[in-house]
C-alpha positions, 0 to 999 in steps of 0.5 A: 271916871266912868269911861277910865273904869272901862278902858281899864277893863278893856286893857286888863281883859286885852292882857289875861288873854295874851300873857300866858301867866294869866288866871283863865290861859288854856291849859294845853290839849293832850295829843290824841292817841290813833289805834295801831293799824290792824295788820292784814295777811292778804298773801296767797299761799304757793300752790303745792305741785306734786312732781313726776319726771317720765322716760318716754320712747326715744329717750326723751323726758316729760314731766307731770305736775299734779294739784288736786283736779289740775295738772301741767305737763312739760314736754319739749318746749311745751307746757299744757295746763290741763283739768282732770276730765272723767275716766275709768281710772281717773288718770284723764287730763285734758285741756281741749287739744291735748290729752295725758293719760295717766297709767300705774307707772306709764302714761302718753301725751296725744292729741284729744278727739271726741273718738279717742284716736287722736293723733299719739304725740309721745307715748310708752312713757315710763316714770323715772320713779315707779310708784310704790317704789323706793330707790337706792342708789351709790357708787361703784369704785375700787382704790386699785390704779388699774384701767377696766375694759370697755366689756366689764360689767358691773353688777349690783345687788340688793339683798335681804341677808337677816338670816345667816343660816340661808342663802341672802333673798335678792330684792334688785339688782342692776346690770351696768355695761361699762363701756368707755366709763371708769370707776367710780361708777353711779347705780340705781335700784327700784325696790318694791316696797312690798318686799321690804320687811322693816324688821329685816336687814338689807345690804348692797353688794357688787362686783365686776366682772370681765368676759364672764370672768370675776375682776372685782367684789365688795368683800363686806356688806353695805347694809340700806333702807332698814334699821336706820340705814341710809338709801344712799351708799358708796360701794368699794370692790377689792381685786378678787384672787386669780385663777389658780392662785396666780 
């Protein structure tokens, strides 16, 4: 009897331990929660270059790329990655062999010896852009169907024309030969800042002339800069009279 007991408890501990419905079953364990991954922004920001173009001697172009005390210079099918080195103007970069020297608006590229006469790889170097400047630029055209001479000249100005009691004060002007070119013809004008008074109205004008003798004129004002006015502007001419009335 002693040893059915014992079985019997056997085989009753044998069935609470695998029937799911038994008093002491495991209730289930919650799944484990994980922290969100903390996010990282490891991107480096884009170095910002200041870019200058230049017109050196021959025509040809050179670019110079500033930030902070570093500087690369493009010219030809060359690129030189330079380190501002002390000078007078500070304008000085060099990466061992070769020099840039940065001057108000000009500059050169020559090779860099400890006597400062290297060898001049380019030179009167001007920038496309003077410095302190604002540049206004446009077209040139007229609607009538008539073909210019290659000796016509187109001339535009920009004026200051606040006062109407005197003569406009000329702020720029270009002088562009035509040549083989037809209208409409592209210009550009570099104005000094220094003479711009914002208060003030500044418009562009234009003509054309031909042997001296006036073919075309803007017959209105183009007013830029001031005011609100826009840097960009699309001058038409109109056919001035003859001489004489014919």
């Amino acid at each position: 009897m002693k040893w059915n007991f014992t079985r019997f408890g056997i085989t009753a501990l044998a069935l609470g331990i695998y029937f799911p419905g038994a008093a002491w079953a495991q209730e289930p364990t919650a799944p484990q929660q994980t922290a969100p991954a903390e996010k990282h922004n490891n991107v480096k920001k884009a170095i910002e270059w200041k870019q200058f173009n230049y017109t050196c001697e021959g025509g040809v172009k050179l670019s110079v790329y500033l930030h902070e005390q570093a500087a690369k210079v493009r010219y030809g099918d060359k690129t030189y990655f330079m380190k501002q080195t002390m000078s007078a103007d500070g304008n000085r970069f060099s990466d061992g062999k070769v020099v840039w020297w940065g001057r108000g608006n000009g500059g050169f590229l020559q090779e860099d010896t400890p006597d400062g006469n290297g060898k001049m790889i380019v030179k009167d170097c001007m920038l496309d852009k003077p410095l302190n400047t604002e540049q206004v630029t446009g077209t040139v055209t007229y609607l009538q169907r008539v073909a210019l001479p290659p000796n016509a000249v187109i001339q535009v100005q920009l004026a200051d024309v606040s006062r109407a009691d005197a003569p406009a004060s000329v702020i720029a002007e270009q002088s562009i030969n035509l040549g083989q070119r037809q209208v409409p013809v592209p210009f550009t004008l570099n104005v000094d800042l220094a003479k711009i008074d914002p208060k003030h109205t500044n418009a562009v004008s234009a003509k054309i002339t031909v042997g001296g003798e006036l073919r075309f004129i803007s017959n209105r004002s183009y007013p830029v800069l001031t005011n609100g006015k826009p840097s960009h502007v699309e001058v038409v001419v109109t056919q001035a009279a003859a001489p004489g009335g014919r």
